[in-house]
Every structure is written in C-alpha cells, then in structure tokens.
C-alpha positions in Angstrom: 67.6 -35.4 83.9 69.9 -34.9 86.7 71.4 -30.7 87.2 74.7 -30.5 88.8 74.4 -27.6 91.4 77.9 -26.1 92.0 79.0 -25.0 95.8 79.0 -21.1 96.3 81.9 -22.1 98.7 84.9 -24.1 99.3 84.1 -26.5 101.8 87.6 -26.4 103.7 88.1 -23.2 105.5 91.2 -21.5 106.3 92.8 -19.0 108.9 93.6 -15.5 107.6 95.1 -12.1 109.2 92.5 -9.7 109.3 94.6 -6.7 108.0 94.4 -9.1 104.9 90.8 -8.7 104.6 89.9 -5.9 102.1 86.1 -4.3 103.2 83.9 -3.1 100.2 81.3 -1.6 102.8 81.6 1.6 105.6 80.5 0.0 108.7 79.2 2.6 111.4 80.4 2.2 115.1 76.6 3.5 115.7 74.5 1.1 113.8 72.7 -1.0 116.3 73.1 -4.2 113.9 76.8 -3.7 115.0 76.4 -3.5 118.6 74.6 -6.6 119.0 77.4 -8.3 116.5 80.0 -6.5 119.1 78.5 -8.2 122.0 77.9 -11.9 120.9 81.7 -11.9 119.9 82.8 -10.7 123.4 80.5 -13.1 125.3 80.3 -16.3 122.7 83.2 -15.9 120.2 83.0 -16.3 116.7 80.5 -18.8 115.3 80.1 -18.3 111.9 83.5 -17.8 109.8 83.5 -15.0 107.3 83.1 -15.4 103.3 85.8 -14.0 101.4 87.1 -14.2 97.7 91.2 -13.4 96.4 91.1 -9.9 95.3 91.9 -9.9 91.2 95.6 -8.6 90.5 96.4 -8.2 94.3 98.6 -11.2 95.9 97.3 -12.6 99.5 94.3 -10.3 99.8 91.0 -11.3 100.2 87.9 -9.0 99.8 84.8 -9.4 101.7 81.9 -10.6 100.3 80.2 -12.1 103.8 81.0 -10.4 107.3 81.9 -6.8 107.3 80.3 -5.8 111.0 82.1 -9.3 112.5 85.5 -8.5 110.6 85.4 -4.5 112.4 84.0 -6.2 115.6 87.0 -8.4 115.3 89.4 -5.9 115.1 88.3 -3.7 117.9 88.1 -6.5 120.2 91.7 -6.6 119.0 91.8 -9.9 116.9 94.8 -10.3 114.3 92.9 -13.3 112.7 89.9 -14.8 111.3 88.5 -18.3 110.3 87.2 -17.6 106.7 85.5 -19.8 103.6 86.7 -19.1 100.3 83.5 -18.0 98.2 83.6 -19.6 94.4 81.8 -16.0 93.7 82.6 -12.3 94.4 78.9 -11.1 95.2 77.4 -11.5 98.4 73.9 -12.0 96.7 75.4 -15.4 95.5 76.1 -16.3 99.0 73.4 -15.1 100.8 70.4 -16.2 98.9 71.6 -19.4 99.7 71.4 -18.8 103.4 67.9 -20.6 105.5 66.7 -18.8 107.6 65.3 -20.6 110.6 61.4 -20.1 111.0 60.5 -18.9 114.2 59.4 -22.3 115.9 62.7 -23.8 114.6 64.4 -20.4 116.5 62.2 -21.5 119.7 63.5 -24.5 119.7 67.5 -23.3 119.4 66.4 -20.8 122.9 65.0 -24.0 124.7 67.9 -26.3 123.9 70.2 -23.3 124.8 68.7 -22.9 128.6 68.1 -26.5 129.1 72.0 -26.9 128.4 72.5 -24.3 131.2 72.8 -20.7 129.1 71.0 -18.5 131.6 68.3 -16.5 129.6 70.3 -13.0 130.7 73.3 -14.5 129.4 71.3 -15.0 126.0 69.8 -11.4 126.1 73.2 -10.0 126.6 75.1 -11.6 123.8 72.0 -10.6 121.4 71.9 -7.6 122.2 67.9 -7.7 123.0 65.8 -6.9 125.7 65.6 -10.2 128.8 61.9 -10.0 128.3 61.7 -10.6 124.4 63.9 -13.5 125.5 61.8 -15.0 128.1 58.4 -14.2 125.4 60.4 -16.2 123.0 61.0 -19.1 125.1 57.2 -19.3 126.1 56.1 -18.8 122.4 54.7 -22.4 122.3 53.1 -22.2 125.7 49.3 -22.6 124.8 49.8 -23.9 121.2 48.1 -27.7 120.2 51.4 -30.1 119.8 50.1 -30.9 117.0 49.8 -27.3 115.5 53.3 -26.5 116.2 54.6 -30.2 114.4 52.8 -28.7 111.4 54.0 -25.4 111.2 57.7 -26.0 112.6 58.9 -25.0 109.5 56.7 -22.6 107.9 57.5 -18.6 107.7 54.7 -17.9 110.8 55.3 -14.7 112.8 55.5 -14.4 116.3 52.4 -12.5 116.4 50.2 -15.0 114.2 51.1 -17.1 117.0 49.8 -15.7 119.9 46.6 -15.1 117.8 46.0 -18.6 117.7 46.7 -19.2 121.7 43.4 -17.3 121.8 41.2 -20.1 120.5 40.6 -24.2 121.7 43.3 -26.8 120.0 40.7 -27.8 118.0 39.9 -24.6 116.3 44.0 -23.8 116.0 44.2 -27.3 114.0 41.3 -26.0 111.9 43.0 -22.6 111.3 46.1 -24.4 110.4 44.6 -26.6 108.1 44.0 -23.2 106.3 47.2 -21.8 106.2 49.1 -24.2 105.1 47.7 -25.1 101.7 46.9 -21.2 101.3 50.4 -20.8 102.2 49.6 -17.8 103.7 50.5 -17.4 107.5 49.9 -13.7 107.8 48.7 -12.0 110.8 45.6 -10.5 109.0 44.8 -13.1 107.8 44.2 -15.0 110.8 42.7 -12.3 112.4 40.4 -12.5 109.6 39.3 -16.0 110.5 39.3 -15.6 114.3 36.7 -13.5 113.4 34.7 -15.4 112.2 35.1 -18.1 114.7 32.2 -18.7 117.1 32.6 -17.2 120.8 32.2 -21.3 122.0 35.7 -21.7 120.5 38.0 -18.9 122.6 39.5 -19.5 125.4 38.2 -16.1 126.7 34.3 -16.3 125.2 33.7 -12.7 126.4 36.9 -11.3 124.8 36.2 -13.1 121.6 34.3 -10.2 119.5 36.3 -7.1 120.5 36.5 -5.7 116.8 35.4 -2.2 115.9 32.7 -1.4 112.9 31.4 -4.6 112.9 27.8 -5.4 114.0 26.5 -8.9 116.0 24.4 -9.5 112.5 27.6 -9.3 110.8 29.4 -11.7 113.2 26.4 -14.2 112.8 26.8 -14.0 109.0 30.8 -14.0 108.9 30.5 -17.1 110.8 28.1 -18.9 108.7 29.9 -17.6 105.7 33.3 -19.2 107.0 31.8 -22.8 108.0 30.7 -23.2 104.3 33.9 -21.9 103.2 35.8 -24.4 105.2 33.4 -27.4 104.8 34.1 -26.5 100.4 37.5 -26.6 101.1 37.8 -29.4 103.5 35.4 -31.2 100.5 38.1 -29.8 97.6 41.0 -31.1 100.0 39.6 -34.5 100.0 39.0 -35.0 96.8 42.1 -33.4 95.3 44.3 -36.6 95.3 41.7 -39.0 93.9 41.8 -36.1 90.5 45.4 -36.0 90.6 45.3 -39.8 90.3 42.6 -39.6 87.5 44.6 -37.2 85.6 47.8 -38.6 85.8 46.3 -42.3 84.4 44.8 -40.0 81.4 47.8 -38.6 81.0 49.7 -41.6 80.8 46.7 -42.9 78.2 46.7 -39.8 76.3 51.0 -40.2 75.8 50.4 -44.0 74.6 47.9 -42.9 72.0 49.9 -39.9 70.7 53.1 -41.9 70.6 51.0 -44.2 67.7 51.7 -42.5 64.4 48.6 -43.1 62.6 46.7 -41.8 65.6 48.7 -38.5 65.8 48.1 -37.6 62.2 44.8 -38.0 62.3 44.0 -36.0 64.8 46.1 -33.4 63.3 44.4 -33.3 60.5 41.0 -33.2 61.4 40.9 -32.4 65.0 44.3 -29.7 65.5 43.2 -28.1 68.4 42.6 -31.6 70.3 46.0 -32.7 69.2 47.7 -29.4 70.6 45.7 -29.6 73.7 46.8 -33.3 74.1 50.5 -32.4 73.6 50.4 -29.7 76.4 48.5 -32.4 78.4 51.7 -34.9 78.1 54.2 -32.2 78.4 53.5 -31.4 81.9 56.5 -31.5 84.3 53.6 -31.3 87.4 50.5 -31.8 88.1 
C-alpha cells in the first residue's frame, strides 16, 4: 500500500517586494545568529529563498513562515525584493521538520569542494561569520581518519569531537570502534571515550598518552580491556549470525501464514490451543522483522 506524501511547498518560486512580506517574529539587530546571516548576504547573496504563505483576508500579503533574520538582513542591505516559495502550510514546524541537515562529514566535504573551487578559507570565515581557525579545523577534520571510517559514517549525526577521538587510535581500531556505533546508533562523545578506554595502549597512535584518565587504577584498565574484547567478540558473534535468523524467521513466518490461511487448521488451534493461535497471528502480522 502506496501513501501519497503531499509537498510542504510549491515547487515554482516567485519574486515578491519585501515591504509585502508580513514578519510574525521581533528579530534583534544584536542576536549573533543575525550578524552572521548579515554578512553571508553581503559577501555571497542570497542562497536560499524565503518560505512564505498569503495572509487570510489581506490581498497580496504574504506572512513569513521561513526567513525572518534574511528578510530584515535584506532590507538593511537595502533590498526592495525577494525570491520566495509559497508554503502549502502556515507553520514553520511544517517546513522545517522537513529540512536535512547535513552531518558533519557531509559539511567537510561542502568546505573542501568550496576551496578547491578557489573560495579562500578567510573569505569563508568572513561570510559565516566564524572564527578562520574553526574554518581551517574544519577543513582538516578528516586528516588522520581510515577512508574507510569516514565512507561509513559520511552520513551519520557524529560530532566533531567524536571525531578527533578516534584520530587518537590505529585505522584498525577506528574500523572496530565504528563497527560499534553504527548498529548501536549511538555516536556520542562519551561513549567513545568509553571504549578508547578500554582499548589497549598497542592501539594509540601516542602509546604513552593512551591512559590519561583520572580515578581509574592499571587493574581496572587491565580488566576494562578484557571486559570490552568479550563484549565485542559477542557482538561481532551476534552480528554474524543476525541475518541467517532473520532468514529463518521470515521462512517460518511465511509457513506459519500458509497454515493459518487453512480453515480447518485455524479453528482448531482456536479451540484447543488459543494462546498459540494469537501468538501465530501477531507472528504473521509483522510489518518488520
């Protein structure tokens, strides 16, 4: 069964004065959100259009539902007008949920392909409104990382921080680590600290750096790391043989649905064995495994 999933926008957008654009929000000539917004429109322009919707009982006016610090940034730049895209909704939370937001490898990526195309990196800093060094830290984010870590978590929620982390340790431990995460789905920075702690000093790039953590004793170390090794060999063991019981199950289920789908067979296990029967349906009804 197929869902039709409606736009939250018209997909042609049009050119609008800005004095017709009605604000619902007080934007603040001091918020720092709005001097960054100030600056990329001076230095880059306008890249993403605004999202508005007609205003009920009030001829060629537009309220805002997506762009209030761009719309005043506009206007004291001394804009008259405004590419816009007519939302299908008047709440922003209908527009904005929709919004991806690019994971932080993916945003690496954007900064490379920026300076390779000849954007200097203060030219960046300026129109973001951020420090040149966080620029330069985010080009270099990668630097250290296994190519093969990074293909894996290009598109996972993975802070900036949880990154560096795992430039402390050898490829091979990072793909280990990784191989973690991702069915955990948990990318957290504690979290990997947690596991670098337990990693053995043989697999840090800095061996005499690796143990630096307060309140915790060279016995505990030792036991931490036998304790993780079993913990990943179960896991890596679980991991393995996960598909071969999806597979099992799903031929059961298929079995299970054949023999329910005979009538005979249905009422008698409703009569003499209900609770099988009941488990049996839930077993068929399944939408995932």
């Amino acid at each position: 069964m197929s869902t039709k999933v409606s736009a939250a926008f018209e997909f042609n957008g049009m050119v609008l004065p800005l004095d017709h654009l009605l604000p619902t929000k007080v934007v603040k000539e001091s918020d720092k959100r709005y001097e960054g917004i100030l600056i990329a429109l001076r230095e880059e322009g306008l890249l993403e259009p605004l999202m508005v919707h007609p205003a009920k009982g009030i001829k060629d006016r537009f309220i805002i539902v997506d762009g209030h610090y761009r719309h005043r940034a506009l206007k004291e730049l001394g804009h008259t007008e405004v590419r816009c895209l007519l939302s299908t909704d008047d709440e922003s939370f209908t527009y904005n949920h929709k919004v991806n937001r690019l994971a932080p490898i993916q945003e690496n990526a954007m900064f490379v392909k920026a300076i390779r195309s000849g954007v200097k990196p203060e030219r960046l800093a300026a129109a973001l409104n951020v420090p040149l060094q966080r620029i330069l830290a985010q080009i270099n984010l990668l630097d250290g990382l296994d190519k093969e870590v990074v293909s894996a978590l290009k598109d996972k929620p993975i802070s900036h921080d949880t990154l560096r982390l795992l430039k402390k340790v050898t490829p091979l431990r990072q793909q280990e680590i990784v191989d973690i995460l991702i069915p955990s789905n948990t990318y957290s920075k504690q979290y990997v600290r947690a596991l670098l702690a337990a990693t053995k000093p043989g697999d840090f790039l800095v061996p005499n750096k690796a143990k630096e953590i307060k309140g915790v004793s060279p016995e505990d170390m030792t036991r931490m790391e036998k304790e993780t090794d079993a913990v990943e060999k179960d896991f890596n063991l679980v991991k393995e043989e996960y598909g071969q019981h999806v597979m099992n199950l799903t031929v059961a289920r298929g079995y299970v649905k054949k023999l329910l789908s005979n009538t005979r067979i249905q009422k008698f296990l409703q009569k003499h064995y209900p609770d099988l029967c009941t488990a049996f349906h839930d077993l068929v009804e399944l939408e995932s495994l």
